[in-house]
N, C-alpha and C positions, 0 to 999 in steps of 0.2 A: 666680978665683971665691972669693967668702966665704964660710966655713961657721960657723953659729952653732952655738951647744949650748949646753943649757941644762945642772945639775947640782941633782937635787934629793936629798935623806936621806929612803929608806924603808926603814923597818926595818916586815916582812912581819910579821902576827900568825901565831901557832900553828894558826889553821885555812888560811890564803892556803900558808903550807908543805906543812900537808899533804895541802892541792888539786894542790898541784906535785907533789908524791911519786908522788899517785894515777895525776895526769895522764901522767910520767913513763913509768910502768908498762903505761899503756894504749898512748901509742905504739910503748913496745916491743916489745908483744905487737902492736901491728898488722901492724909490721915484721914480725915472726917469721910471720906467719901472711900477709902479701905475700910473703916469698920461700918459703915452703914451696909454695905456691899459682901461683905465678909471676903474681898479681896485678898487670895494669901497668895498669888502671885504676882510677882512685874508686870506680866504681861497685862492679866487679867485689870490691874489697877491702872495701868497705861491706858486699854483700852475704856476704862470708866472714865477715867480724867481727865482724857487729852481736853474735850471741847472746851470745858471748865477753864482748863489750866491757859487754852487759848487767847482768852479775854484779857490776861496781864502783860503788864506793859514792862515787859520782859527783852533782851536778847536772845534770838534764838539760829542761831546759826550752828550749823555742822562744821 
């Protein structure tokens, strides 16, 4: 079986970083508040999380 890959250079600007950072921080707290919750669905962790996850200075558009 062949496997291609490609190999490109991006070097991320100072906002794309600290989208990562933010983002980072928001799964971990989702984490932290799935296992305190014993959250084993989406939904169910969605609903623990949303208010929390509100407070970050995030994009949130549909």
């Amino acid at each position: 079986m062949a496997v291609r890959s490609v190999w490109q250079h991006y070097a991320p600007t100072s906002d794309v970083l600290g989208l990562l950072v933010v983002f980072r921080r928001m799964i971990n707290e989702s984490i932290r508040i799935g296992i305190a919750n014993d959250a084993s669905s989406l939904r169910k962790l969605s609903l623990l999380s949303y208010n929390q996850l509100a407070q970050y200075d995030s994009p949130s558009c549909y």
